[in-house]
C-alpha positions in Angstrom: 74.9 -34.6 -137.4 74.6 -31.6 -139.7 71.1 -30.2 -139.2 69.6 -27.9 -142.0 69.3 -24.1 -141.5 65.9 -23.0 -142.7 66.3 -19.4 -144.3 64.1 -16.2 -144.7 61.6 -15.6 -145.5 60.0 -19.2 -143.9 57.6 -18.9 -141.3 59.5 -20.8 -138.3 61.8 -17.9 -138.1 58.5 -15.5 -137.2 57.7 -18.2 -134.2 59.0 -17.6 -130.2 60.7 -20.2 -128.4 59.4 -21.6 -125.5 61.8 -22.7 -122.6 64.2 -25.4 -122.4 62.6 -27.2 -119.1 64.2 -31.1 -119.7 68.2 -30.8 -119.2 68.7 -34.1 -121.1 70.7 -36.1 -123.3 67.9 -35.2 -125.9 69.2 -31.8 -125.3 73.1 -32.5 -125.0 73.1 -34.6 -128.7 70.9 -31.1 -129.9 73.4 -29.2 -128.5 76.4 -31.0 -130.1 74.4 -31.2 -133.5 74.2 -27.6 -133.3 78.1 -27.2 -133.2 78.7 -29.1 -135.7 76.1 -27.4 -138.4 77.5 -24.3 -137.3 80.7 -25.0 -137.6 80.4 -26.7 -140.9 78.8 -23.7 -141.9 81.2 -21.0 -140.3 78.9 -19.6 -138.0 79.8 -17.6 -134.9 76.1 -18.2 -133.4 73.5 -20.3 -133.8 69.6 -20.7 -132.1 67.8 -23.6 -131.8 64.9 -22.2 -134.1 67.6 -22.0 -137.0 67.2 -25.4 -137.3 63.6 -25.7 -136.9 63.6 -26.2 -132.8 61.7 -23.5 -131.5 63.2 -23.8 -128.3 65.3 -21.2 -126.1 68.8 -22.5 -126.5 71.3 -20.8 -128.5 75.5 -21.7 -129.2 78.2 -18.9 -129.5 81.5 -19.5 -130.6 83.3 -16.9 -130.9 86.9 -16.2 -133.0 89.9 -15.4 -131.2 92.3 -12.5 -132.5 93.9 -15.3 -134.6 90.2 -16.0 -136.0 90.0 -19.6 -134.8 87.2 -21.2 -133.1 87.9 -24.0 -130.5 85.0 -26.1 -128.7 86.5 -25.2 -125.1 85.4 -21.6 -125.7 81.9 -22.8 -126.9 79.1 -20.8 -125.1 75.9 -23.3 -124.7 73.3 -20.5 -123.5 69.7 -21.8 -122.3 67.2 -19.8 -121.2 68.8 -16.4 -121.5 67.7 -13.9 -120.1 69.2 -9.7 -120.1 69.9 -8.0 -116.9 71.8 -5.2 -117.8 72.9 -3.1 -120.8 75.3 -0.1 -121.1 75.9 1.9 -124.0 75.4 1.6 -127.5 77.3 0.2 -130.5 77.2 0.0 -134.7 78.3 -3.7 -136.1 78.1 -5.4 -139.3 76.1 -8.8 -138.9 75.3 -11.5 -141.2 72.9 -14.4 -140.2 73.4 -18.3 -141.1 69.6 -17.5 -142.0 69.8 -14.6 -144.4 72.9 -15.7 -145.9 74.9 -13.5 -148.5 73.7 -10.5 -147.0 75.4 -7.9 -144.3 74.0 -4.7 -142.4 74.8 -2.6 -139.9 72.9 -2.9 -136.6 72.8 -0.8 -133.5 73.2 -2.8 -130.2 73.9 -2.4 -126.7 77.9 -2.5 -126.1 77.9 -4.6 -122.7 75.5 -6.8 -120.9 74.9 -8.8 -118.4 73.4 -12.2 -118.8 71.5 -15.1 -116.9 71.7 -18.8 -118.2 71.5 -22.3 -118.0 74.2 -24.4 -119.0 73.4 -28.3 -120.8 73.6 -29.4 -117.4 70.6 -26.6 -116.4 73.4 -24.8 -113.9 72.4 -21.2 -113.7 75.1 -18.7 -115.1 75.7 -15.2 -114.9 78.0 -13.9 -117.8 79.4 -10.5 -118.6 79.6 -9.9 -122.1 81.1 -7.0 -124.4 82.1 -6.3 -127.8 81.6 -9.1 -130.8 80.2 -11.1 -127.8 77.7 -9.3 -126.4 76.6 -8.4 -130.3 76.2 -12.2 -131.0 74.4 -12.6 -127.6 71.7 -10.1 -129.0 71.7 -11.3 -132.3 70.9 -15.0 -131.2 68.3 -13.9 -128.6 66.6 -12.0 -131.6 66.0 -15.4 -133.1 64.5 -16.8 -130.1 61.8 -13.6 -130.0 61.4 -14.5 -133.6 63.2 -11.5 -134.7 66.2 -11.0 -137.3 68.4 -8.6 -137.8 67.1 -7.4 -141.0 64.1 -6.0 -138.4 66.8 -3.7 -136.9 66.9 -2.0 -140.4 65.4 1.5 -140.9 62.6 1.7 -143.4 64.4 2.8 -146.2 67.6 0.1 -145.5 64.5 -2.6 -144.8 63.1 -1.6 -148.5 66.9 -2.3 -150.2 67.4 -5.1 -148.5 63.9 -7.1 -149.4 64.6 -5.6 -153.0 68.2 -7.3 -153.1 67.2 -10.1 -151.5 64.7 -10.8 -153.9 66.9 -10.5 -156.8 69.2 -12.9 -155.3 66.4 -15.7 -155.2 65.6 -14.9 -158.7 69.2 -15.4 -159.9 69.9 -18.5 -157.9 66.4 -20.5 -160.0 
């Protein structure tokens, strides 16, 4: 089932997510729903608060050098949590949540990550480039964060600006 994706500025985006602790079918169907919204609307990543579940679960799928998604390579992370970071990197990003709009954001290069799987298996994962960007971005979301919060004060101030413009045009 396609779920909707609640956009900025609404107030569930501010909230933190509290842990996953039921492994569940509950879970796995809010897991596969989460696919398939992000999918339908040609997301790379997705957290469960995007869809009004402030819960710490996120999905990653990411493109392969053809740019095609397939489920196998679907990352369900639960739980996440950062162990190590190295270096330092510049990357456009977009959000499902703030959507027409694209900035550049600073984040770590590599990391290593700590998980739970649907099935609450714990997983260690070693993530660089457009994955370990996404991994950030989603975990953002789950700290109640976007990536528009990244922004330096002046970028912060043409964004909101722009972004209101939009919303006036779309009435």
């Amino acid at each position: 089932m396609i779920l909707p994706i609640i956009t900025y500025p609404h107030k569930t985006l501010k909230m933190r997510s509290k842990a996953v602790e039921q492994f569940d079918q509950e879970l796995h169907t809010f897991l596969d729903d989460m696919y398939e919204t992000m999918m339908a609307k040609n997301g790379i990543g997705l957290a469960a608060i995007q869809v009004s579940r402030p819960i710490r679960a996120l999905i990653l799928s990411i493109p392969n050098d053809k740019g095609d998604q397939h489920k196998e390579n679907l990352l369900e992370i639960i739980n996440p949590v950062i162990h190590t970071t190295k270096g330092s990197v510049l990357y456009q990003e977009g959000c499902l949540s703030v959507p027409g709009f694209y900035e550049d954001v600073e984040r770590f290069e590599s990391l290593t990550l700590h998980y739970h799987n649907r099935h609450g298996e714990e997983i260690t994962l070693e993530a660089t480039e457009l994955l370990a960007i996404a991994i950030q971005h989603e975990m953002d979301h789950l700290e109640g964060k976007l990536f528009i919060e990244r922004l330096s004060y002046n970028r912060r101030k043409k964004f909101e600006k722009e972004y209101k413009k939009a919303l006036k045009e779309k009435k």
